[in-house]
C-alpha positions in Angstrom: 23.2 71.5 58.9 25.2 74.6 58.3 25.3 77.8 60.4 25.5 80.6 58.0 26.1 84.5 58.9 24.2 86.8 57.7 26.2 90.2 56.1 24.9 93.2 54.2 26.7 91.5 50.9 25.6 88.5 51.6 26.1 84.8 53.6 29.2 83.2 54.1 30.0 80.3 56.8 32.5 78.0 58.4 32.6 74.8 56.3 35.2 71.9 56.1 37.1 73.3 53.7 38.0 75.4 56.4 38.7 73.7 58.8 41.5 71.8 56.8 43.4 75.0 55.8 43.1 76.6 59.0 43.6 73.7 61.6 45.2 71.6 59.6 42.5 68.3 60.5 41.3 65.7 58.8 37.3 65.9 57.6 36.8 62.7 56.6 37.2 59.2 58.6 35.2 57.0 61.6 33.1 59.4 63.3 34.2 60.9 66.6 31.6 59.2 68.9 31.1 57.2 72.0 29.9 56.9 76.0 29.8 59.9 78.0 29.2 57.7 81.3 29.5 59.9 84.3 31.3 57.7 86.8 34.8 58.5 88.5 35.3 54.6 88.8 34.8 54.6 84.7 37.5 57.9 84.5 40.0 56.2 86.8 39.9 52.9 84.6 40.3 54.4 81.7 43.1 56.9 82.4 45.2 53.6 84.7 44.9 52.2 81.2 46.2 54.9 79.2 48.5 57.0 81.0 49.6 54.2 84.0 48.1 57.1 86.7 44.7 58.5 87.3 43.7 61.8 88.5 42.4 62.8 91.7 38.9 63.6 92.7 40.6 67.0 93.4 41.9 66.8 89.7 38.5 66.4 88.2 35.0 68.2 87.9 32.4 65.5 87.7 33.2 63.8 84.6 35.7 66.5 83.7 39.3 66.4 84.0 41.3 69.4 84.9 43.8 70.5 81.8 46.4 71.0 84.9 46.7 67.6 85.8 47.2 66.7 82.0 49.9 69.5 81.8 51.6 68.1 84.9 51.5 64.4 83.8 53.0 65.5 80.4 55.8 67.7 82.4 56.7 64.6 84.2 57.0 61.9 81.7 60.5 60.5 80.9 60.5 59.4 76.9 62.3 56.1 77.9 60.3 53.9 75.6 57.0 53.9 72.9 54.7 53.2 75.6 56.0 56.5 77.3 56.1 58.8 74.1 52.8 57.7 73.9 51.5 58.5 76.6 53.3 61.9 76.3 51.4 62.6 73.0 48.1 61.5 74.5 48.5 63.8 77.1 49.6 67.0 74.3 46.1 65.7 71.9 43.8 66.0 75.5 45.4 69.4 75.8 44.2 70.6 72.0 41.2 69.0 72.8 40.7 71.2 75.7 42.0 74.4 74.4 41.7 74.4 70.6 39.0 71.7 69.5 36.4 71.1 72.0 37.3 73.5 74.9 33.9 74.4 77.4 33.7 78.2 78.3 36.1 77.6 81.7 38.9 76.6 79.2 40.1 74.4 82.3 39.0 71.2 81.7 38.1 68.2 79.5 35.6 65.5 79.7 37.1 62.2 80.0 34.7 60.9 77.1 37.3 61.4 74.2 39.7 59.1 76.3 38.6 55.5 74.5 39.2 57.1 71.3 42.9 57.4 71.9 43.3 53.7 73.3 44.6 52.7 69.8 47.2 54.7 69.3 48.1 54.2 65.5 44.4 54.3 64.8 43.5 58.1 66.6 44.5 60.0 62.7 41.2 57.6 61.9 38.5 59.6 63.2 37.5 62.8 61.1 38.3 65.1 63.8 37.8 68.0 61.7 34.3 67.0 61.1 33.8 66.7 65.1 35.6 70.3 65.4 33.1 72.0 63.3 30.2 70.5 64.2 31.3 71.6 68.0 32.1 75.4 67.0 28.1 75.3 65.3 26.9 74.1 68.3 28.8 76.9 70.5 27.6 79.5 67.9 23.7 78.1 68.4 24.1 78.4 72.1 25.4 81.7 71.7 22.4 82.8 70.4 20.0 82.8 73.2 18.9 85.5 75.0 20.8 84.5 78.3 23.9 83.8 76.8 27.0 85.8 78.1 29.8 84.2 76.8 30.9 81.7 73.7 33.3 78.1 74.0 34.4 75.7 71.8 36.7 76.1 68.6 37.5 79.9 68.6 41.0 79.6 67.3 39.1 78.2 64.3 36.4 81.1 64.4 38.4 83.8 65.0 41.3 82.9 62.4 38.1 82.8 60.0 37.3 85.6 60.3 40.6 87.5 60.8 41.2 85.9 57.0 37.8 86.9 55.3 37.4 90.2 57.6 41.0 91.6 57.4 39.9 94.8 58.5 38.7 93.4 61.9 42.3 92.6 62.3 44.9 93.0 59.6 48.0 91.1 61.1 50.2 90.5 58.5 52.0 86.9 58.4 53.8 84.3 56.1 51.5 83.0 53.7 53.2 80.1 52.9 52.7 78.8 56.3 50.2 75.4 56.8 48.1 75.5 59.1 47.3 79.3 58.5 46.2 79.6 62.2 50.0 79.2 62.4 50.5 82.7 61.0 48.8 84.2 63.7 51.2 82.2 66.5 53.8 84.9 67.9 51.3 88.0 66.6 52.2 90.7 69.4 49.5 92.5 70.4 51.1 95.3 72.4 51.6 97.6 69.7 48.5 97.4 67.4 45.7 99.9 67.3 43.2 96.9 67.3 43.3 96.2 70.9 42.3 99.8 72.0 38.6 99.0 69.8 35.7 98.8 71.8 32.7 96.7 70.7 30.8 99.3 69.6 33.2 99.6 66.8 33.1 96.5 65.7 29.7 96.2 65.3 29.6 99.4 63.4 32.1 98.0 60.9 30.5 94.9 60.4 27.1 96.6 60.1 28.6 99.3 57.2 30.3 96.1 55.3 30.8 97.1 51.6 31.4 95.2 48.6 35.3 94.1 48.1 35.7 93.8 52.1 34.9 90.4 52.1 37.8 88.6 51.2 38.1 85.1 49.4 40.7 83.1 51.5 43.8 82.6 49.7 46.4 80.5 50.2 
């Protein structure tokens, strides 16, 4: 399945090509899959395994975990040994998980389920986590389109650097092109003194609706 928009030129849509450029993750590998048992006993074991400590029941949300007590564990870590650095850069991939990748629309917590993935350590570049990324940002986009819908999660670093590329005019924010990732070109952009912030929605809408031919740019590299 592919979740296309619809312009007055034409279609275009997110694909895996994408993905790679922008984010910089892999689109092919074992697919990112597994339990989502929702027991604390379960979340405990798992994170005394990994990280040596387990959250709270303060620290969690039913079978989320809070991005604070990740941040906190990761501040705290002394890099004495593998096991350690390890344990530091699980903690940094649960944060991208919960901010950049798969983040919910509280952008507060994760869901312990992508835990067992990280167990093996030298195997977590494996799994086609770009694959898993997309396929999350088409799922936000569908739920975005129901009637009740107020407000849109899940990859929007990926969506919005998208569109900032093929849309320039929604945004033109001018950055090294040599850069890789290109979300990276966007990473210290300071908002205070451009004119887009002071657009209302309206606008936007109008300029999308009065798209004309040669505003649609090709992504180069």
């Amino acid at each position: 399945m592919r979740l296309t928009f619809y312009f007055s030129v034409g279609e275009c849509a997110v694909i895996l090509e994408d993905v790679v450029i922008i984010l910089g993750l892999l689109t092919n590998g074992l697919p990112v899959t597994g339990p989502t048992l929702n027991s604390y006993e379960t979340l405990e074991a798992k994170c005394l395994d990994q990280f040596g400590v387990a959250p709270r029941k303060a620290d969690c949300r039913g079978s989320f975990i809070k991005l604070t007590w990740f941040r906190g564990l990761k501040d705290r870590l002394v890099l004495a040994d593998d096991i350690y650095i390890q344990r530091y850069m699980k903690c940094h991939i649960m944060l991208l998980f919960g901010t950049v990748m798969f983040g919910d629309k509280s952008g507060a917590a994760l869901h312990w389920k992508f835990l067992p993935l990280l167990r093996n350590f030298a195997g977590i570049i494996q799994f086609s986590w770009g694959l898993a990324c997309l396929a999350h940002l088409y799922r936000a986009l569908c739920r975005t389109t129901r009637v009740d819908c107020k407000e849109i999660d899940g990859p929007l670093t990926l969506l919005l650097t998208w569109a900032w590329i093929h849309l320039p005019f929604l945004a033109l924010i001018p950055g090294n092109p040599l850069l890789f990732p290109i979300a990276n070109r966007w990473r210290n952009w300071e908002r205070a003194d451009r004119p887009y912030r002071y657009r209302s929605l309206a606008h936007f809408r109008r300029a999308l609706n009065d798209l004309e031919e040669g505003q649609y740019k090709q992504r180069s590299v």
